[in-house]
N, C-alpha and C positions, 0 to 999 in steps of 0.2 A: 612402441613405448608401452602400449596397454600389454602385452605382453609380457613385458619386462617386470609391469607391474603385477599383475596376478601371478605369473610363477614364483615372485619373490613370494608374493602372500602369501600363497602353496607351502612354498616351503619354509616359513615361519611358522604358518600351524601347524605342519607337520612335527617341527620341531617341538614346540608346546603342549600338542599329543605326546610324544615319546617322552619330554620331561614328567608330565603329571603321569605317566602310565606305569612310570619305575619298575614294573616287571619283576619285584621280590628285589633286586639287585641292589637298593640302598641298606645301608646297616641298621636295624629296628632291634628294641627291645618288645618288638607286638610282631604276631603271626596271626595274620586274618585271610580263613580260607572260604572258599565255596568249592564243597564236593555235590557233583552230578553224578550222573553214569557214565563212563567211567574215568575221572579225571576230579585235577585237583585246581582252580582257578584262587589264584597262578600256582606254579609251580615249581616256582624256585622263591629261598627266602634267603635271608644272611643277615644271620645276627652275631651279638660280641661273644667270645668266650667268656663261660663263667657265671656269665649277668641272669638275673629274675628275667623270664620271658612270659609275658601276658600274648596268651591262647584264644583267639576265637573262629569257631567252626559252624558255618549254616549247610546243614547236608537238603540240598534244592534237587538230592536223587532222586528216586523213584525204590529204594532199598537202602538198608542200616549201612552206612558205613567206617571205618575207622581213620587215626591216624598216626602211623606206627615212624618213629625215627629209631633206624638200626644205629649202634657200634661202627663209630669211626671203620673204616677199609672192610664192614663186612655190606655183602652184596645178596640181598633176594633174589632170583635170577624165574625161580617157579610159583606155583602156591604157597603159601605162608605154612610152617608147621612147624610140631614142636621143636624140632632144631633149631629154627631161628629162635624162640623167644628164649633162648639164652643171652638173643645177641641184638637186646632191644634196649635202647638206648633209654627212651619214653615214650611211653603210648596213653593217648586217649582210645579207648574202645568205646564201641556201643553207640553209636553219633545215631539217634532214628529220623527215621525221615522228614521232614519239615520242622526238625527242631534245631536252635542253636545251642552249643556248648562252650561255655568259657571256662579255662583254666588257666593256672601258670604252672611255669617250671623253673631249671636250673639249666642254660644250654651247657654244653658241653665245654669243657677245662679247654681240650686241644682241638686247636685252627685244624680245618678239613673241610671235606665233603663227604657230608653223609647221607646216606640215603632214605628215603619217605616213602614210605607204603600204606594200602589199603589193604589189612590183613583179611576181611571177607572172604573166602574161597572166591575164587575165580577173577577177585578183579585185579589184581596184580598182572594175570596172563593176558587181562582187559587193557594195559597198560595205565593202570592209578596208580604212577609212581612220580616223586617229584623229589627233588633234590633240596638240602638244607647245608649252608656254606659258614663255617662258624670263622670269625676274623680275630683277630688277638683285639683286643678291647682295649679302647684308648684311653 
């Protein structure tokens, strides 16, 4: 019986862990990141098409970091250059280190997956990439 009863409790909190932990996956009109080296915590977000999105960025690196949302279907794949910033959706640049930056924006018209990068040289090949999932707005 005591078994029965703490595996339940197990998995009750476990459950109540992954509900508070939402993992970027609920729909916000707020994007709150923490950039380290090299990563973006979390790293997935999903906001409404269209809507004002309130921006906030603590870079807890050890270096400047950015946050760059490309163009629906286009992909980074290497270091950031000038070819891409044709196909830059919105960018916060210049994030320094120990400092917070707040901003808003305008997400994007059309529902997708777009991609998130840290335009710095090198930390894209570092893997600072995360993904940004725009929903049709209810």
């Amino acid at each position: 019986m005591k078994k029965v009863v703490v595996c339940t409790g197990v998995l009750i909190f476990c459950g109540l862990l992954a509900a508070c932990s939402g993992g970027g996956s609920a729909v916000s009109t707020s994007i709150k990141v923490t950039m380290t080296d090299f990563q973006f915590t979390p790293n997935s977000f999903t906001v409404p098409a269209g809507q004002k999105i309130n921006f906030t960025a603590a870079n807890n690196g050890g270096v400047e970091h950015s946050f760059v949302i490309m163009k629906l279907g286009y992909q980074v794949n290497a270091n950031f250059s000038d070819q891409d910033k044709k196909n830059v959706y919105w960018e916060q640049t210049s994030i320094p280190v120990g400092q917070t930056v707040n901003a808003t924006f305008t997400a994007p018209s059309e529902p997708g997956q777009y991609q998130i990068v840290c335009a710095v040289p090198g930390h894209i090949e570092a893997g600072m990439v995360a993904k940004l999932t725009v929903v049709k707005a209810k």
